[in-house]
C-alpha positions, 0 to 999 in steps of 0.5 A: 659867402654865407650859404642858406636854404631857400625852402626856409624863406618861402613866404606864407603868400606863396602858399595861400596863392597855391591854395587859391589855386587849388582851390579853383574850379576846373571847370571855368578853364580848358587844357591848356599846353605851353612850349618852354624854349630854352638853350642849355642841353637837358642834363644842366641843372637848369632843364633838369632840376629846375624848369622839369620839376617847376613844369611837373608842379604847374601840371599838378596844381592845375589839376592836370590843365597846363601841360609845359612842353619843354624843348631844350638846346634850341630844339625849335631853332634860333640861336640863344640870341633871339629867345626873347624875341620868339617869346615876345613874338609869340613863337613860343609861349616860354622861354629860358634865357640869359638876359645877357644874350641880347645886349643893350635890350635890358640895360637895367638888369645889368646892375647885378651883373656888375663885378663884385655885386653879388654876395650870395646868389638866393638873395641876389634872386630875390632881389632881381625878382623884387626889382623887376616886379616894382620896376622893370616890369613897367620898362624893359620888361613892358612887352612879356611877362616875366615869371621868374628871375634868378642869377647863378653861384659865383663866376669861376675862371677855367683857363688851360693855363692856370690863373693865380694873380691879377697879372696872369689876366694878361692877353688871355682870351676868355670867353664872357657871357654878356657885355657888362661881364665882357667889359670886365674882363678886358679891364682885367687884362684879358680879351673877352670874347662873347659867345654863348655857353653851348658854342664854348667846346668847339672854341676851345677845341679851335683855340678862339678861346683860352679859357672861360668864366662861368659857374661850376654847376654847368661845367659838368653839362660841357665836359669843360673839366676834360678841356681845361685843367686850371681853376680860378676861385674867389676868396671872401663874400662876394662874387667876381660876377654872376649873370641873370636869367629870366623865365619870360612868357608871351604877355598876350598868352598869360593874359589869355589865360583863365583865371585859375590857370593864371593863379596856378601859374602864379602859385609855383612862380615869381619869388618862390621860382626865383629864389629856388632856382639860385638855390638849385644852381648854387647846390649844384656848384659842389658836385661839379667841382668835384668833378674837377678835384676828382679829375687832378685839375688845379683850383686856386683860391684867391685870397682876401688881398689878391680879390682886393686888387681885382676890386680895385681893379674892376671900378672902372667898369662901374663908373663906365656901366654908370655913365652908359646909363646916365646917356639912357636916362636912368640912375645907375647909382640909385640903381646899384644902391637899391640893388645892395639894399634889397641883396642885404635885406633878403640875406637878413629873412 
């Protein structure tokens, strides 16, 4: 997976828009104090290196007007499931969350959840970011506004028991994050579980679960490497899975802002947030798995002719998320083909 450094591919409209920003007067706006909901705890990398610092930027480009208050790990209630609603609701003005946690609300987005869609997260973010700018914004997105979209490194499989060919799938009870990823894991073998990341410790203390998949980089935020000693890599340039995220605002709210302030808002978002988040996730897969070296846990790679079989074995789930599409009336072919170009086009800049 060819790894490349966002900051390179920042775009020149990125920074006249923070010019622009800077550049507008404070006295047309008021102060102006936004609560951030999200549920990760505050060490993962999302609160603490990404969403704190894009906060910090937003206060310092608006000359100190926008202040974001941020509470973590459901700090103002709820379960992960309704984050969107409260935005949408207005009973927070931000919030943080995996597009998966409401299934069937977002069916477009899934096509970068298929298996194996992904070649490296940055150009995959940029690529969701485009998509939902000319696309999604006008349907499944119409009712908030999304600042930023990005996806996570490659998916890993962390079992009690080590997972080192298709076969071993069999009967495993994995925890999943959405319903596409779910759908491929029982096509694997296993039997998915869905349930989201903060409630994984206390399932595999129980024993509801055997094992998960997620990135290395939250792995650290859990303790998951205490919990679990078997690690399941993917050989090659494409990934087993990734999941969305999206930073999504109450619309009436971004609409309610003065001009400056929504420019300085606009200035440290969309594309530069999307990619930089991938980046940020992605850089943080290898100290996490450390942890797991560090630890003596197993990691297994698989090779190029054992991925293959995975592949071939995950199709069906493609044709499945088509055909639930087509009954929606959306084309999930010309989906999944836009989505590549745009993924192959953003790994070429």
């Amino acid at each position: 997976m060819r790894r490349r450094t966002f900051f390179n591919m920042v775009t020149s409209g990125a920074i006249a828009a923070s010019m622009l920003a800077l550049s507008a007067p404070a006295a047309l706006s008021q102060d102006v104090t936004l609560k951030l909901h999200q549920f990760l705890p505050p060490p993962a990398p999302v609160p603490a290196k990404i969403l704190k610092p894009w906060g910090q930027r937003i206060e310092d480009t608006s000359g100190g007007k926008i202040k974001i208050e941020h509470f973590d790990a459901m700090a103002l209630g709820g379960r992960p499931s309704e984050l969107m609603q409260q935005v949408q609701d207005g009973a927070v003005d931000i919030v943080m969350t995996l597009v998966g946690y409401t299934p069937g609300r977002f069916p477009r987005t899934e096509v970068f959840e298929l298996p194996f869609m992904m070649q490296n997260p940055v150009s995959t973010a940029l690529a969701f970011q485009q998509m939902i700018e000319e696309d999604f914004a006008n349907n499944e997105y119409k009712d908030v506004k999304i600042l930023a979209a990005w996806v996570h490194g490659p998916g890993v499989i962390h079992t009690a028991d080590g997972i080192t060919k298709l076969e071993d799938m069999q009967g495993k009870k994995l925890r999943g994050p959405t319903r596409v990823i779910n759908d491929m894991l029982s096509e694997l073998g296993a039997t998915p579980v869905g349930m989201p990341l903060p409630a994984i410790p206390e399932a595999l203390s129980k024993g509801v679960i055997d094992g998960t998949v997620i990135p290395w980089e939250v792995t650290s935020a859990i303790k998951l490497t205490e919990m679990v000693g078997n690690h399941t890599e993917f050989a090659g340039d494409e990934a087993l899975y990734t999941a969305t995220f999206v930073l999504a605002m109450n619309k009436a709210k971004y609409d309610s802002l003065p001009d400056d302030l929504r420019a300085a808002l606009d200035a440290e978002s969309g594309a530069k947030l999307a990619g930089l988040a991938a980046q940020v996730m992605w850089d943080s897969d290898a100290p996490a798995r450390k942890i797991a070296q560090d630890a003596g846990n197993t990691i297994v790679v698989l090779d190029e002719s054992e991925v293959a079989r995975w592949k071939a074995a995950a199709q069906p789930v493609i044709e499945r998320w088509k055909a639930d599409m087509e009954e929606k009336g959306i084309d999930g072919q010309a989906l999944i083909d836009r989505a590549n170009a745009l993924i192959e086009e953003k790994s070429n800049m």
